[in-house]
C-alpha positions as a Python dict, from the first residue, in 0.01 Angstrom:
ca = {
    (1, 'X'): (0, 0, 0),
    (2, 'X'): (-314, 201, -105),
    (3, 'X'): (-380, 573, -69),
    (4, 'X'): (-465, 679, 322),
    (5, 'X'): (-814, 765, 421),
    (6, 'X'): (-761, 1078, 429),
    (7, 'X'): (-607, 1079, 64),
    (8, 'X'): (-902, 881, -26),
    (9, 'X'): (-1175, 1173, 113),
    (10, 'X'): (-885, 1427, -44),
    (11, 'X'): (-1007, 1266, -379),
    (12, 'X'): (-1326, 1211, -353),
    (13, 'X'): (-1411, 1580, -255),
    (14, 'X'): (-1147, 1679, -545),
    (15, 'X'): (-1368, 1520, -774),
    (16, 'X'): (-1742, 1608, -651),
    (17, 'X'): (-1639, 1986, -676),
    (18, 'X'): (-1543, 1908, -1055),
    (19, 'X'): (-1837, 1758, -1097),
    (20, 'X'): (-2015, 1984, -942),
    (21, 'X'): (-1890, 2268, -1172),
    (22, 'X'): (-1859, 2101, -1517),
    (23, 'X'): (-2065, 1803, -1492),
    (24, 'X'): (-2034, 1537, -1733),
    (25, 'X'): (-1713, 1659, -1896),
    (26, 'X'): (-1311, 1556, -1902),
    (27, 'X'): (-1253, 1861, -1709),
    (28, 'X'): (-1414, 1689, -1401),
    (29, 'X'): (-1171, 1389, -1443),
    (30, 'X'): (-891, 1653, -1461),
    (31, 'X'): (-836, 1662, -1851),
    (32, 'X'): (-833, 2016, -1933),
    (33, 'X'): (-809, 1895, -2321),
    (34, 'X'): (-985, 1636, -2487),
    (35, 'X'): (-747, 1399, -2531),
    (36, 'X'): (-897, 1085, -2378),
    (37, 'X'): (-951, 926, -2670),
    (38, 'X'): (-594, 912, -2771),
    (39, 'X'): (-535, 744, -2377),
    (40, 'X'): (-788, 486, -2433),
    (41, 'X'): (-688, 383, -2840),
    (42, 'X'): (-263, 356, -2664),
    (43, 'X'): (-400, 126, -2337),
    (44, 'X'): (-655, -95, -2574),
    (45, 'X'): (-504, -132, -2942),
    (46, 'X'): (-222, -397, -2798),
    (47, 'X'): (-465, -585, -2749),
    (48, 'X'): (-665, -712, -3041),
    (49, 'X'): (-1005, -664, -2928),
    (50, 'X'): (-1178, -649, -3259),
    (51, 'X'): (-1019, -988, -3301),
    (52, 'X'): (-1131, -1150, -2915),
    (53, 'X'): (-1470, -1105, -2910),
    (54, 'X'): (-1607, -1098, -2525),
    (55, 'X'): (-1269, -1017, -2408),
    (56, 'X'): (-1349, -936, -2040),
    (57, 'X'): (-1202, -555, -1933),
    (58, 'X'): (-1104, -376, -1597),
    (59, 'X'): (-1103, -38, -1587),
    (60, 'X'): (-980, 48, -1247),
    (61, 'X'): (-1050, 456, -1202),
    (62, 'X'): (-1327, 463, -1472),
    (63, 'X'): (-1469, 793, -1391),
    (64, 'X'): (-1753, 768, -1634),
    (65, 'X'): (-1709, 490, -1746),
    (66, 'X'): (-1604, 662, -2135),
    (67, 'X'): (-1343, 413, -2198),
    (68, 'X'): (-1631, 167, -2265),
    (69, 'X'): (-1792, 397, -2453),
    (70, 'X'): (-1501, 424, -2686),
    (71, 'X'): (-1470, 18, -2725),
    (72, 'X'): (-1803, 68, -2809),
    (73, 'X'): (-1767, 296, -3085),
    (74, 'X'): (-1482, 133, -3219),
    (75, 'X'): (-1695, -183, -3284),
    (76, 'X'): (-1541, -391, -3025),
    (77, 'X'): (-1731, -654, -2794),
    (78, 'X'): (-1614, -654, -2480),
    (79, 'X'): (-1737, -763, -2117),
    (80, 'X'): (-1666, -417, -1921),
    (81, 'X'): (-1634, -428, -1580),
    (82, 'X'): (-1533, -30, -1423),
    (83, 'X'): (-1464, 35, -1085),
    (84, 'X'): (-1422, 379, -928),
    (85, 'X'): (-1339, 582, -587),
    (86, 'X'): (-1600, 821, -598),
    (87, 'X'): (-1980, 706, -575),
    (88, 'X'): (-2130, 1009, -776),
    (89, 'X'): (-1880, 963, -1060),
    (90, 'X'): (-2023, 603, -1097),
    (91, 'X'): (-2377, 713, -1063),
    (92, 'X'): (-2300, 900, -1364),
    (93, 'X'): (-2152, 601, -1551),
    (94, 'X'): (-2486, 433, -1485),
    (95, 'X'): (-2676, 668, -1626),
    (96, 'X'): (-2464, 749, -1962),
    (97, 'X'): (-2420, 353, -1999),
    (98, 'X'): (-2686, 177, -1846),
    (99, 'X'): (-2574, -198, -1986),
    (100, 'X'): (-2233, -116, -1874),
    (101, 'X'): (-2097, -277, -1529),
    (102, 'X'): (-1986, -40, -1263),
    (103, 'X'): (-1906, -66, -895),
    (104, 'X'): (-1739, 168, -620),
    (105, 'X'): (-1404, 68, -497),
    (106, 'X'): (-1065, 99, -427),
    (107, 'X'): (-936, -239, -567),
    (108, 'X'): (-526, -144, -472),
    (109, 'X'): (-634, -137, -80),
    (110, 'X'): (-891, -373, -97),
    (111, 'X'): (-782, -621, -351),
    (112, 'X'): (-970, -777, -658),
    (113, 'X'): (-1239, -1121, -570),
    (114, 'X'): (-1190, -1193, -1005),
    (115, 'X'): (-968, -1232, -1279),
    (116, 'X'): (-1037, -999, -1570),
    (117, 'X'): (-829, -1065, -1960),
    (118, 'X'): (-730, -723, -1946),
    (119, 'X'): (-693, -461, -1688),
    (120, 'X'): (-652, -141, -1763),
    (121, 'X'): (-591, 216, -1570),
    (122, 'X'): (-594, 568, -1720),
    (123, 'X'): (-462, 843, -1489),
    (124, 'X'): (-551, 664, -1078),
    (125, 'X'): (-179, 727, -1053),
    (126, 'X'): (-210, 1137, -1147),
    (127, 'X'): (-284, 1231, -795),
    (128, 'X'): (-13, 1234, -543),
    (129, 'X'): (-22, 1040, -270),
    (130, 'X'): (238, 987, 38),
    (131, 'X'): (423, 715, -78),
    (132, 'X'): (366, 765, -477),
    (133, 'X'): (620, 473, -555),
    (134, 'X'): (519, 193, -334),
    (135, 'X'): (109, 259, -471),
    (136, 'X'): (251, 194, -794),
    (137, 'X'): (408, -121, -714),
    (138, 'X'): (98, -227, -506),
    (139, 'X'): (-122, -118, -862),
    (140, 'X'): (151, -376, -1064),
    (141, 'X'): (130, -664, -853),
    (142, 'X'): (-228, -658, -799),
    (143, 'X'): (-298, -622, -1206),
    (144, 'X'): (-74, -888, -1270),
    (145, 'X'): (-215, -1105, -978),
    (146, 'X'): (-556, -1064, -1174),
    (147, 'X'): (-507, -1008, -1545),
    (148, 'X'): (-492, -1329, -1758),
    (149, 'X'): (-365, -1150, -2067),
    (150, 'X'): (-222, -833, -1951),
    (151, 'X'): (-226, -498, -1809),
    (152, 'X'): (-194, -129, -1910),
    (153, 'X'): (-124, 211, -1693),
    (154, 'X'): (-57, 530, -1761),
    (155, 'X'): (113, 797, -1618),
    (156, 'X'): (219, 1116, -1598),
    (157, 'X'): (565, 1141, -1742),
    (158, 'X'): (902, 1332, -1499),
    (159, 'X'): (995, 1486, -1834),
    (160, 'X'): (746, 1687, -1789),
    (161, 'X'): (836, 2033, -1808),
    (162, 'X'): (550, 2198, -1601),
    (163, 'X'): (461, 2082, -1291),
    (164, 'X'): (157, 2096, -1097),
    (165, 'X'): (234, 2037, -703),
    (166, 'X'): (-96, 1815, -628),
    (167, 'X'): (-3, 1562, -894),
    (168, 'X'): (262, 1284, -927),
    (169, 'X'): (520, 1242, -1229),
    (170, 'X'): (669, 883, -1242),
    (171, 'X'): (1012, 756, -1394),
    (172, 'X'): (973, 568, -1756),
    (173, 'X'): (1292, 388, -1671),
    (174, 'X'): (1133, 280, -1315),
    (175, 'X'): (798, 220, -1448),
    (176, 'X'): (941, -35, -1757),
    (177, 'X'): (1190, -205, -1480),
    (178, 'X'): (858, -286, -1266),
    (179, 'X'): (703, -412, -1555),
    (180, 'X'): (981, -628, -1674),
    (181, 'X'): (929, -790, -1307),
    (182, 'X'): (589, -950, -1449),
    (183, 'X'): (711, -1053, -1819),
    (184, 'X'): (952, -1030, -2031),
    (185, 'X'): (688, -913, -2248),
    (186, 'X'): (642, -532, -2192),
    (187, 'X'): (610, -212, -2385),
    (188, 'X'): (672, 151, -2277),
    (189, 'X'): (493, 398, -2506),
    (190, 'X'): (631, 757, -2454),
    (191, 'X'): (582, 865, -2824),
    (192, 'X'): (263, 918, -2849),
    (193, 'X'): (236, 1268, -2622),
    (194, 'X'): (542, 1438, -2471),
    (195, 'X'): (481, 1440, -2072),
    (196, 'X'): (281, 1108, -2032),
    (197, 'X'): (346, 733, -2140),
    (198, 'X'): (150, 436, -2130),
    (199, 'X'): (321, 100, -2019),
    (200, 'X'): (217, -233, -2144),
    (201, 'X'): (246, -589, -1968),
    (202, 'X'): (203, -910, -2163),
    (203, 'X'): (148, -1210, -1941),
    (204, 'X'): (223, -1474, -2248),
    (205, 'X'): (605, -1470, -2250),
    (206, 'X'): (633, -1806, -2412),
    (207, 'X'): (832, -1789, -2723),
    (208, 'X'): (985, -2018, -3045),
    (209, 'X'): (1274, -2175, -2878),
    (210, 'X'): (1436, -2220, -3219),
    (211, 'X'): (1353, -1874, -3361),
    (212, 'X'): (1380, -1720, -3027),
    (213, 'X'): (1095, -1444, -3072),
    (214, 'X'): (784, -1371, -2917),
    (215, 'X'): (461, -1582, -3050),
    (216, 'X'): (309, -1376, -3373),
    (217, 'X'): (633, -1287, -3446),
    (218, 'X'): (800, -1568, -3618),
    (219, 'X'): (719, -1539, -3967),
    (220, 'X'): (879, -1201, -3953),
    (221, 'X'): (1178, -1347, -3829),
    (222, 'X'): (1221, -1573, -4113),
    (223, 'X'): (987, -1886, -4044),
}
């Protein structure tokens, strides 16, 4: 289940007022600090990029597209691919990263026509929506239906002790036991800031049947 049309046009105006006021700037992607950075190093450093070369990446909600700006600067090479709701938001993604790929779309209702290594989403599940719970399940099967290494998502956190009424605040424990669905695999991160977390899917479950740990991990364990 994807957002309604109407929540869809909800958004989309939400976000060409922001625009409209700050421009290119978080604040138009609803970060009223500048703490993106820290987002994008929690969904991408699991990952390994500076060790996969061409390591193709989905960034569903991209806004502007600054999450490939920060692989960038990090030295990483990585085939971007972002895709957003709101055609003026990706217009300015073109423009602040012309050799980046970017498309308008709502991938959870309409579904994805690729696979990707890595898919990745940084706050598409802020905004609340009528049925907040089943568009996050929709968001899990669909990444793991198209992610040949993994997924990440974040979210805002329910221990959050301010609350603002247009947003949604999901459950760590629900969010890790939907995640557990796709692999046994999966990380919750909830240390990094106090009201949101970042969860972590690992497709490659496979693991040393004599050692019984995860693959990377077995010289650690005593092998």
């Amino acid at each position: 289940m994807g957002m309604t049309p109407d929540e869809v046009a909800r958004l989309r105006a939400l976000y060409d007022a922001r625009l409209e006021t700050y421009g290119y700037a978080p604040e138009t992607l609803g970060w009223n600090k500048p703490k993106h950075r820290l987002r994008y190093e929690i969904l991408l450093a699991y990952w390994n990029l500076g060790g996969a070369p061409g390591t193709s990446v989905l960034d569903v909600g991209c806004g502007f597209g600054d999450l490939f700006g920060y692989a960038r600067q990090c030295g990483w090479d990585v085939t971007y691919h972002g895709i957003d709701l709101n055609p003026k938001l990706i217009e300015v993604a073109h423009s602040v990263y012309p050799d980046g790929v970017f498309s308008v779309g709502d991938p959870i209702a309409e579904g994805l026509t690729q696979d990707y290594d890595v898919v990745v989403a940084s706050g598409m599940h802020n905004f609340g929506v009528a049925n907040h719970d089943a568009y996050v399940e929709r968001t899990f099967d669909l990444f793991a239906a198209h992610a040949r290494r993994g997924f990440a998502i974040n979210f805002l956190s329910d221990r959050a002790v301010f609350r603002r009424p247009e947003n949604a605040y999901t459950s760590p424990e629900r969010a890790l036991t939907l995640a557990l669905r796709y692999s046994r695999r999966a990380v919750l991160r909830h240390d990094y800031m106090p009201f949101e977390f970042t969860v972590i899917v690992d497709r490659d479950d496979s693991f040393d049947d004599d050692m019984t740990v995860f693959r990377g991990y077995e010289t650690l364990a005593g092998r």
